[in-house]
Structures are given as C-alpha cells and as structure tokens.
N, C-alpha and C positions, 0 to 999 in steps of 0.2 A: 504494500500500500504506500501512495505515496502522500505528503504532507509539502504542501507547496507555499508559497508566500512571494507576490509578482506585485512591482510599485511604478510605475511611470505618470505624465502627466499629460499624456496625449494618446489617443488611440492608434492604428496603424498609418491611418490616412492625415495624418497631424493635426486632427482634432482635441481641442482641452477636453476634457472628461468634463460630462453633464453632472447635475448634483437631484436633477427629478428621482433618476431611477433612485437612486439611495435611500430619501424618507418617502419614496410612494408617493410622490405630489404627483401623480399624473392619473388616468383615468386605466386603473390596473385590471376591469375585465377584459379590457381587448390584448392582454398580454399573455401569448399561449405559456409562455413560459414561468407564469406567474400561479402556484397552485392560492385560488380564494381560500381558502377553506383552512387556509395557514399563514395567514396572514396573521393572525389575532397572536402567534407567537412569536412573532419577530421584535424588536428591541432598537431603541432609539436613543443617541444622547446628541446631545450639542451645548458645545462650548458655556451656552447661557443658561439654558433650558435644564440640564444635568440630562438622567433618565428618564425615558418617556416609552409608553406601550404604543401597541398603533391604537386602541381603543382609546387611548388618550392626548392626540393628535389638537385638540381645540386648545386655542389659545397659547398654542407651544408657537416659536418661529418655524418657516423649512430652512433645510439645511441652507438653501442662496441666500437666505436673510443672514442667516448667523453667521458663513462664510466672509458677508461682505460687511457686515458689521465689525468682525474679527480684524479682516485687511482695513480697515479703516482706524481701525484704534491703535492697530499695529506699525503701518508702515505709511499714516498720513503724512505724518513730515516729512518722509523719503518721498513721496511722492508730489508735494507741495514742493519742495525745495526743485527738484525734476524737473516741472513745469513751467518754476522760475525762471529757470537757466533756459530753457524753449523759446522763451519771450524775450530773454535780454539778446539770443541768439537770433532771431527773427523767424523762428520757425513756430508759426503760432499752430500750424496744424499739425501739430507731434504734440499738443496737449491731450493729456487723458483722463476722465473719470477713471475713479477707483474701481469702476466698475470694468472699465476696458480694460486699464490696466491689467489686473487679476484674472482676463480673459488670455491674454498671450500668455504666448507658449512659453516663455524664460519667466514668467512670472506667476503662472497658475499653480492653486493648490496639485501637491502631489498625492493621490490616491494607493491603497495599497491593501490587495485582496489577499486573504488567510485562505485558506480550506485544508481539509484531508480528505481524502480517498477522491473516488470516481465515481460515474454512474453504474458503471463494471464492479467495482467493489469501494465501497464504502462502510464507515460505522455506521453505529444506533444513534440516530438522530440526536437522543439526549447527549450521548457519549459524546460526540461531535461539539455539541453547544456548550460541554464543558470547559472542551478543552481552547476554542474559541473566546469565550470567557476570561480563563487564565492567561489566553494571548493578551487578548488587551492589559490586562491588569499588570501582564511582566511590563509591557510598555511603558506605562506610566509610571511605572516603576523607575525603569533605567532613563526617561526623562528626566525622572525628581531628584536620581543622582548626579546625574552629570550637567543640573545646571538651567535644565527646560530649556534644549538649545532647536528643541521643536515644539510646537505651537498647532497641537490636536483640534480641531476645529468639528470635525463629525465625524460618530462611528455609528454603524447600519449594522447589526445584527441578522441576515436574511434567515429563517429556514420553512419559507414559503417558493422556494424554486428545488432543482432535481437535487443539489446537493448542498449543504449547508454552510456560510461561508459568513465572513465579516470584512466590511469595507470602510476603512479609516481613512482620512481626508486629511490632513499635516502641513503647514507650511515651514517653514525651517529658518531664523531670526535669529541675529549677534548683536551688540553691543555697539556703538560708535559714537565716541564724545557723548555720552548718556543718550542718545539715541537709539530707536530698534532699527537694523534695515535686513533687509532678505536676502539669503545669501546662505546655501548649503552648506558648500567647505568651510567657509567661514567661522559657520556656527559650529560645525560638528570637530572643525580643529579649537574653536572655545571650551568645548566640553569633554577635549582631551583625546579625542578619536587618533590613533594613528593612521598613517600609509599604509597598506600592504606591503609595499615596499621603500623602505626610509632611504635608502642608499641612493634612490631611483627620483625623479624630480616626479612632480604631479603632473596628471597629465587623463587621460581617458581611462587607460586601463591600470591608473595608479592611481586611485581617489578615494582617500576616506569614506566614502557612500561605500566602497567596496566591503572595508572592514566592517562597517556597521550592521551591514546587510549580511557580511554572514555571521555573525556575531547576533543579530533576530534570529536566521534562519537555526543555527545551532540552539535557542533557549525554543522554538517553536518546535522544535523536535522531539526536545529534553520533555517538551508538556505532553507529545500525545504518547511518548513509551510511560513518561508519570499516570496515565491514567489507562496501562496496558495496551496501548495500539502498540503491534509492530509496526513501523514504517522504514524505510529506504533512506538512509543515510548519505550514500554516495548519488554525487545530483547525476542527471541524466546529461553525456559527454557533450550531445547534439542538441540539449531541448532549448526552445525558444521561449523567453518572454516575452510578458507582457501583451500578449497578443489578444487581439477584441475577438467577439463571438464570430466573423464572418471570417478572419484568420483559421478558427479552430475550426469551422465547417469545413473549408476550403481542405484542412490538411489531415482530417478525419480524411477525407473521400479519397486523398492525395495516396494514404494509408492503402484504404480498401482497393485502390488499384495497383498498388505493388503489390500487396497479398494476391491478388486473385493473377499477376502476371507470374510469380511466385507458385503458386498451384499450377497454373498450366504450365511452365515447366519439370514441376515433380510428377502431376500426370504422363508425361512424354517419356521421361525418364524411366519411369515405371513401365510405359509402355513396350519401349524398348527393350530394357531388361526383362521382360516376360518372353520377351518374342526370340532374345535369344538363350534363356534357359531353356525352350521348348525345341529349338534347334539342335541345343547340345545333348538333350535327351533323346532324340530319335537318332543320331548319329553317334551318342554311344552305345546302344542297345547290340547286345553279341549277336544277334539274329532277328530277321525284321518278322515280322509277327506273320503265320501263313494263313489265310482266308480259307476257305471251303471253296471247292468248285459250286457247289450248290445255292452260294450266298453271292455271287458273281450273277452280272444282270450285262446283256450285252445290249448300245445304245450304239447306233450312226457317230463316227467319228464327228460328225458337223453338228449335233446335238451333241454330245459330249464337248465339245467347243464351247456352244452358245450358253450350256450350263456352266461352263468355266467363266466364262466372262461374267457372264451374271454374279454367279460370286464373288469375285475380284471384285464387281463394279457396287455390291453391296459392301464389301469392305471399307470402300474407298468413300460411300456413303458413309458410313456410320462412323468414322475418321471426319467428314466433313460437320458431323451435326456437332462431332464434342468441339471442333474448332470453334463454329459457329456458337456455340453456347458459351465458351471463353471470350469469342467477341463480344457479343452480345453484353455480357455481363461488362467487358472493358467497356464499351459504349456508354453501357446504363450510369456509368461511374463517371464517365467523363462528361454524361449531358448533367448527372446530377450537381456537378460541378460549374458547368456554365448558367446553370438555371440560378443555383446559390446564389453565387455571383451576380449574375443580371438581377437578383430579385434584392438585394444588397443596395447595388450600384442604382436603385430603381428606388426604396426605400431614402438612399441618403440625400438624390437630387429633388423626389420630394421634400424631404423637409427643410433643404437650402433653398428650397421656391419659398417652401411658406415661409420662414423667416424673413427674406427678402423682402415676399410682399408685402410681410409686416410693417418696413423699413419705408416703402417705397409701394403703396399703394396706389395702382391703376397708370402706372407709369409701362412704357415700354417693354422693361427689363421684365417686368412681371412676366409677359407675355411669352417671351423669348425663352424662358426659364422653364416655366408648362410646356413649350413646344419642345424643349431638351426632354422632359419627364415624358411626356407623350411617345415620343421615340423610346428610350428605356422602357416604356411598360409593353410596348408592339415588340418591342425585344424578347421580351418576357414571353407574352402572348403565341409569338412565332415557335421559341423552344419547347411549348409547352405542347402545341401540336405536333410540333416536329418529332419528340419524345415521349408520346404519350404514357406509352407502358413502363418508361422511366419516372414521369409521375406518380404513377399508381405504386412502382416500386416503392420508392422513397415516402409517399403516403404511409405505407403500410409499417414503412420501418420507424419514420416518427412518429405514427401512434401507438406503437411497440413501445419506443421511450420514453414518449408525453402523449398521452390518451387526451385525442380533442384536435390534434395538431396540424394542421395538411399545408401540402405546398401551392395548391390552385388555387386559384382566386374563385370567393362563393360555391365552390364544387362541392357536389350533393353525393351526401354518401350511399 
C-alpha cells in the first residue's frame, strides 16, 4: 500500500488551484465524483473560523474569504510598498489587488494532498481519517517549532469521494525589518531547514523545500505503520507528481495499453512455444503411431487438397480474430484516451468562456470563445460516434468504480 503526500501551486496546465472544491462552495450534486451521502463526514477549519462540520457551514467564511483575508493581513505592506514603486516607475498597469496578486502563479497559496492506499487497495475508512488527522496535527506541530515559518490558511478533510484524503492550503512568510513578506527558502532557511546538499549552492534540485518535504513524507509514514498500515517506504523511481485528475486519467489508460501490448506479446510467445513442443514431440516418438487399414477412408487427391486449404485457411482465421481482439482492445484504449482528453480540453475552454464572459459581457471575445467551445464539444460529439462501443466500454468500467458515472453526454441507460 502506498501513502502519498503531493504539494504544488498550479495544476498541469498552469492553472493556480481553485479553493470551491475544498469547502464544497459549489453546487456538489452534479459532481459524479462526489458521494452525497458522505458529505455530513467530512471536516473543515480555517484560519478564522477554527473547526467546522459541513452541517455547520452558516455563518462560517469559504475558504477564498479567509485565504484573502489571511494575504491581506499578511503581506499588505509587501504588496503596498510593490505598487509604490509601479507608480514612481511609470508603470501604473502592473498594479495589483491583493486579490490578483494571490492569483499568480509565484505568489498563490500552495496546496498539498495527504492520502493512503488506492481504489485497488485501501484502509477502513475510519483507519484512514485517523491517520489523516495525526497528519495535520504533526504539522502544526513542527510549525510551532521551528518558528510558524508557514502560514496554514485551510485544511479540507474529504471522505465523501473514492478515497479518503486531506487538503491543506499554506503560504510560506519571513521576517524583514519587522515586516512579513512571502518567500519559501527564505522562510524555511528562518526556521533552520537545511540543503540536501550544503557543499552544493541552491539551486532547483538543491532546495530546502526538498529537505522539508521529505522530512513530512518520512513522519506521514511513521503515522500510518503507528496505527498498523503497512505501507511502501521506498518512493516509486519513475512516479510523477502533482498531477491533476485529467493527468491521472490520461496515464491510467497510458497503463492499460502497455499491459494489454504486454499480453499480446506473452500470448505469441506462448503461442509459439506450444507449436514447437508439439513438433519436438512427434519427431521424437521411436515409431510413428500405425493406423488400421480399416480406419483409412480414400478421398480424390483434389478434395483432399480443398480440405487442406480449408484448414490452413481456418487456422489463419482464428490467428486473425485473437489479432483483431488485441487490436480492438488497443483501439478501445486509445479512443478512451482521446475522448478523456477532448472531454477535459472541452470542460476547461468552457469554463475560461464563462469566466470571461463574466469579465466582458456581450463583447466580441465572448463570442469567439463559444465558437472555440463549440468546436471542442463536435470534437467530443465526433469521437463519441466514431467509438461507440469504446463508450459503452468505458461506461461500464466507470460505473464498476463510481456507480452513477458515464462518459456521454445525457445517455440513457
């Protein structure tokens, strides 16, 4: 089993990470991914508010309030003084609200997902929230000793999706001339963090984030063997973080098409080596097996032929269906992969229209923006005929894993 812990500030496409999905501000029946029914277990704090249930959502802030509240109390003067110097410099349009500000990418909270196991093998849901629990709590922990050189803004408790997970939100703040300003190494060399490597200058793959990070990862481990999970200590050589859910679709499927190219070669292998143990066996035999005259049937040389072909030509059949059934499957994998994608890529241009039009209501650009999403969804639309029975595969297989789930748009079951 493994026990993971992955922290960035952007998703794959260099988007800052939204702060909806984390306290539930959005309208969560239309979220396949979302089981209702366990919602009322999931667990909230923020900065201001302390802990909060979902049943007790009223009168609490959402998390983008307390976020921006937080960067406000924390880093106005860095940001006031920033704005100054924009103005003395003549470049008034590089002023920013605290709110834009906090939206770029060198300056957005950094987020950072806990779990253990898989959907393939995971704990007991309670077992899980235990040890989740303890995460946070060592956190705050090794904050309060070295100094609070990070700055916990919101933690999400989920265990109303497939696996149970917590999502902390963190900005990271030092000291300067009595001052706070924002600043990773900064802060995390304040509060004593070394290099990985001190002989070695700082640099990408030499940064205190490195030490710290596995210094969590090592006490997030220490928590789930404390409460008897075995887990996988040594990380995986090749695995990737940080990666958004249409990454993990993508590399799921990426998976199940080396596996299945992986089978039809051991198939073959197999195949072959059957075909010539059965060779070495009739040509080791000390004497070839005698027949009866009686069991002997005499057929026209030219029907004896046509029978022969015939066979050969059903051999050569039934070689062609198990090929065709390997294709078939690599297809099914590869359209499930372009639909993902397109259905992704069709999702996100939606919601850069709507935002937009937010911005810029009844203008041009509106227009233009739907006419992009229009083409993306005929995209969609096209794949979806072109591969039908790759739909229906992939139907079946994510409602296997989330009961409810489909990949067509309005398709009746």
């Amino acid at each position: 089993m493994r026990a993971t812990q992955h922290s960035s500030r952007t998703d794959s496409a260099g988007r800052v990470h939204g702060r909806k999905h984390n306290d539930r501000n959005f309208d969560t029946s239309k979220a396949d991914n979302i089981a209702q029914s366990r919602m009322r277990e999931n667990l909230y704090w923020n900065c201001y508010d302390g802990k909060y249930r979902e049943a007790d959502k009223a009168g609490k802030m959402t998390f983008a309030e307390a976020e921006l509240r937080a960067y406000e109390e924390l880093f106005g003067t860095q940001l006031e003084a920033t704005n100054a110097r924009y103005m003395l410099q003549g470049h008034p349009e590089r002023i920013r609200s605290m709110g834009q500000w906090m939206s770029q990418r060198m300056h957005a909270p950094e987020e950072v997902v806990v779990q253990v196991g898989s959907v393939e093998q995971m704990p007991d849901r309670d077992m899980a929230r235990a040890c989740l629990l303890d995460y946070v709590r060592n956190l705050k922990d090794w904050n309060a000793d070295h100094g609070f050189p990070m700055q916990i803004m919101t933690v999400a408790l989920h265990m109303d999706e497939a696996i149970p997970h917590i999502q902390i939100r963190r900005t990271w703040a030092y000291e300067d001339n009595g001052d706070l300003r924002q600043g990773q190494d900064k802060a995390l060399e304040a509060a004593g963090v070394p290099l990985p490597d001190p002989g070695k200058a700082p640099g990408r793959r030499n940064n205190r984030k490195m030490t710290f990070d596995s210094e969590m990862r090592s006490i997030w481990l220490d928590i789930c063997h404390s409460h008897g999970l075995t887990v996988e200590r040594d990380p995986l050589p090749d695995a990737r973080h940080g990666m958004d859910k249409a990454e993990m679709i993508r590399e799921k499927h990426a998976r199940a098409l080396a596996e299945t190219e992986q089978l039809r070669r051991e198939a073959a292998e197999i195949k072959v080596s059957t075909a010539v143990k059965k060779a070495m066996a009739n040509t080791s035999a000390e004497e070839p097996k005698k027949i009866p005259l009686t069991d002997l049937v005499a057929i026209p040389a030219e029907e004896y032929g046509a029978l022969r072909r015939r066979s050969e030509g059903l051999e050569a059949a039934m070689e062609d269906a198990v090929q065709l059934r390997y294709d078939m499957d690599a297809d099914r994998i590869r359209a499930g992969m372009e639909v993902e994608k397109a259905l992704e890529e069709a999702k996100s241009i939606v919601q850069k229209a709507r935002e937009e039009a937010g911005r810029i209501k009844g203008s041009a650009r509106v227009e233009a923006l739907l006419d992009g999403t229009r083409a993306k969804i005929s995209r969609y639309e096209q794949l979806e005929k072109r591969f039908p029975e790759a739909f229906e595969e992939m139907d079946r297989m994510l409602s296997a894993e989330r009961p409810g789930k489909t990949i067509g748009r309005n398709r009746e079951k």
